[in-house]
C-alpha positions as CSV (number, residue, x, y, z in Angstrom):
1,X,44.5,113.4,11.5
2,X,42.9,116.3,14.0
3,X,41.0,114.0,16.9
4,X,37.5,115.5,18.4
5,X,36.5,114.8,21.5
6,X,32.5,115.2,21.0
7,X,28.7,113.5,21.5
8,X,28.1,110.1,19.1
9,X,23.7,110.3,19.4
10,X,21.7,106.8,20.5
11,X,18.4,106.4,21.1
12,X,15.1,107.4,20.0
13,X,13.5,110.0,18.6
14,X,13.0,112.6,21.6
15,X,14.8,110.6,23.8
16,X,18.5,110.8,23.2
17,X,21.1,109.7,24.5
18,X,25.0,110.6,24.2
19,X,28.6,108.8,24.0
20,X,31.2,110.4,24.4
21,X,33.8,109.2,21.8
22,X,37.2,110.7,20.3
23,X,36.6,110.6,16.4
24,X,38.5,111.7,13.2
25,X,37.1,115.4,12.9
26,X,36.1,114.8,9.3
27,X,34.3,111.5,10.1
28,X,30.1,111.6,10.0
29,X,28.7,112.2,13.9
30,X,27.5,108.9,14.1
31,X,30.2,107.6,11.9
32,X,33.3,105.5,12.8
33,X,35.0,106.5,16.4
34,X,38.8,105.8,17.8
35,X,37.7,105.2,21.3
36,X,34.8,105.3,23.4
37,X,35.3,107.0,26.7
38,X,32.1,107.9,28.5
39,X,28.4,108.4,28.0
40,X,25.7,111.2,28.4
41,X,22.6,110.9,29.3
42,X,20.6,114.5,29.4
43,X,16.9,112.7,30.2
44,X,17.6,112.3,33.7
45,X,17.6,114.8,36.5
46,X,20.5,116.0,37.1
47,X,21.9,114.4,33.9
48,X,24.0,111.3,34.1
49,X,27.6,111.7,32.9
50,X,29.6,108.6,32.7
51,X,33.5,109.0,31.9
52,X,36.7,107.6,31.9
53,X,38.5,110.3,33.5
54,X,42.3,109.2,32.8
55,X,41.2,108.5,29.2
56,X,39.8,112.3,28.3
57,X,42.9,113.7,30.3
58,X,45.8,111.7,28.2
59,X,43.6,113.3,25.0
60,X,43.2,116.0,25.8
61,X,46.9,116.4,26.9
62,X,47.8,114.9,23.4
63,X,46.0,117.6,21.6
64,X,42.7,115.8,21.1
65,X,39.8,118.9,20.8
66,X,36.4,119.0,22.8
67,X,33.3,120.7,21.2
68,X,31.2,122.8,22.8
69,X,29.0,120.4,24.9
70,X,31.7,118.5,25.4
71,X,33.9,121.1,26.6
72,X,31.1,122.1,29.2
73,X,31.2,118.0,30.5
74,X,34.6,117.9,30.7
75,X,34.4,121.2,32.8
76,X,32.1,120.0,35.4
77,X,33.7,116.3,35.7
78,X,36.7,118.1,36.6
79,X,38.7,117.3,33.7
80,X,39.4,120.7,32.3
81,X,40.7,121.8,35.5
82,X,43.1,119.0,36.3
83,X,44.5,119.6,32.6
84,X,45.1,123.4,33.8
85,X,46.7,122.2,37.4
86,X,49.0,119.8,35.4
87,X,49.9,122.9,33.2
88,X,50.5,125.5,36.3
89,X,53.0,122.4,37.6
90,X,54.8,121.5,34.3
91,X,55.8,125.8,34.2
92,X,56.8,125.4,38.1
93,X,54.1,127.7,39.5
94,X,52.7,125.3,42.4
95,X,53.7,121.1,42.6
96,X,52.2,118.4,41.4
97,X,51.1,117.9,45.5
98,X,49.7,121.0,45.9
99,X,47.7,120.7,42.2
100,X,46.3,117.3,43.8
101,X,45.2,118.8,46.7
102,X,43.8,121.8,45.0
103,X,41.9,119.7,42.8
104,X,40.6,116.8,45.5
105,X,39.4,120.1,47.7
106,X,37.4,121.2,43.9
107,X,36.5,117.5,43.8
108,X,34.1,117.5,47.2
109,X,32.8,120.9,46.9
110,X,31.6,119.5,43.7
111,X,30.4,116.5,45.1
112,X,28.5,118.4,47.4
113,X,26.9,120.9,44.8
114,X,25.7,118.3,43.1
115,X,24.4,115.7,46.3
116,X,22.4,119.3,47.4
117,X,20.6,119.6,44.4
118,X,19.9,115.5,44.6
119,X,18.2,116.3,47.8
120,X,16.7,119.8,46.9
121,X,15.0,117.7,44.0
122,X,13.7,115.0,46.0
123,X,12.4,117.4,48.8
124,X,10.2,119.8,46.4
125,X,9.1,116.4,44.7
126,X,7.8,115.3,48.0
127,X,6.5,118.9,49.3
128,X,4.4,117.8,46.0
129,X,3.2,115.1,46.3
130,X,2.3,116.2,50.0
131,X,0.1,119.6,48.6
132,X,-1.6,117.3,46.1
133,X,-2.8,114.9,48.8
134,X,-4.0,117.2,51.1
135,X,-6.2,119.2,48.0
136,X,-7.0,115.7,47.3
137,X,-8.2,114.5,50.5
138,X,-9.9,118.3,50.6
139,X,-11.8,117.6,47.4
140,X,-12.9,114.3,48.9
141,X,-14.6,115.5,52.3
142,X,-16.6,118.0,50.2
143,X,-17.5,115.5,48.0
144,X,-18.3,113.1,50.6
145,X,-20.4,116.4,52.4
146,X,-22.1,116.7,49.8
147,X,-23.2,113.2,48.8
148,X,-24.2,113.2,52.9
149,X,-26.4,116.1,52.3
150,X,-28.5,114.8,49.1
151,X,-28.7,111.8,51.1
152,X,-30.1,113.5,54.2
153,X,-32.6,115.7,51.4
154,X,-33.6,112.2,49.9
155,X,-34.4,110.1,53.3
156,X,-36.0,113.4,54.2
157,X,-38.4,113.1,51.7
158,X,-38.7,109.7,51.1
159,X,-40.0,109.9,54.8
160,X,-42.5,112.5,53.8
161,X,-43.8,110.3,51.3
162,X,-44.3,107.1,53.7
163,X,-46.0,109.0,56.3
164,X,-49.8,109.3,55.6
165,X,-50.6,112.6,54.9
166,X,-52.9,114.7,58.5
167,X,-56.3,115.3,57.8
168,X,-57.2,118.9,57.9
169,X,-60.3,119.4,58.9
170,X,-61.5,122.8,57.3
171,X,-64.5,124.0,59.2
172,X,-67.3,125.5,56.9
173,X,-68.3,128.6,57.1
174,X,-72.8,128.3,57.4
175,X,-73.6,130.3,54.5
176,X,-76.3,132.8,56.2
177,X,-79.3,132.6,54.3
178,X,-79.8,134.8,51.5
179,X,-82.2,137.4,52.2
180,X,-84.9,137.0,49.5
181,X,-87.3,139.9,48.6
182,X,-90.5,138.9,48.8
């Protein structure tokens, strides 16, 4: 019975979600599963990877095979790589203490990959929200300008209309007589 290491799919439509189970190879993708050891959630930013790291390490050690996706999860939890320390130490070429410090050094620079893009995230979503408030707030004084100015037009006018209107006196020419011929 060849075990896979690979993605079960929950959720719905457009909104999937992943666990990460080790099944018989010819079983259905969401069919029957020998053990449950992690979950996958790609909707999130970064996406959230849940795993039992001891669990995928004894499988993988007793011949269990990842698929592609699952390969790439393993890699950046860190499980792939402690699987090729604990190789390099069972030939002799390091031991076991330098593989643990080798990977626990891999481990933080990870950690801090991963807290930098956390903060990188949040930063440009506030640098954002902060360019959108001040169009905002931009939009708004124009508006507000503007609804002053048809104001001013309109008292304006409305005064014009309450005041009486001057007399203007228009002075008359005298019409000179017209000459009549005799």
């Amino acid at each position: 019975m060849p075990a896979k290491i690979r993605l079960q799919r929950h959720g719905r439509k457009r909104y999937a979600y992943y666990h990460i189970v080790i099944a018989d190879s010819r079983a259905p993708r969401d069919g029957s599963n020998i053990e449950r050891i992690g979950s996958y959630n790609p909707n999130t930013n970064p996406a959230t990877i849940e795993l039992d790291f001891d669990k995928a390490l004894t499988w993988l050690a007793n011949g269990a095979q990842p698929t592609d996706t699952v390969r790439a999860i393993l890699s950046y939890k860190g499980v792939m790589y402690k699987k090729h320390l604990l190789g390099g130490v069972a030939k002799g070429a390091f031991t076991a203490e330098e593989a643990e410090t080798k990977f626990e050094a891999w481990v933080a620079e990870k950690a801090n990959k991963v807290q930098a893009k956390k903060d990188g995230l949040v930063s440009s979503v506030e640098a954002s929200r902060k360019t959108q408030l001040e169009m905002e707030a931009k939009k708004s004084a124009e508006r507000a300008n503007a609804i002053a100015k048809r104001n001013a037009e309109a008292a304006a006018a409305a005064k014009a209309a309450s005041e009486p209107a001057p007399v203007v006196e228009e002075v008359a020419e005298e019409a000179a007589p017209e000459e009549t011929e005799g």
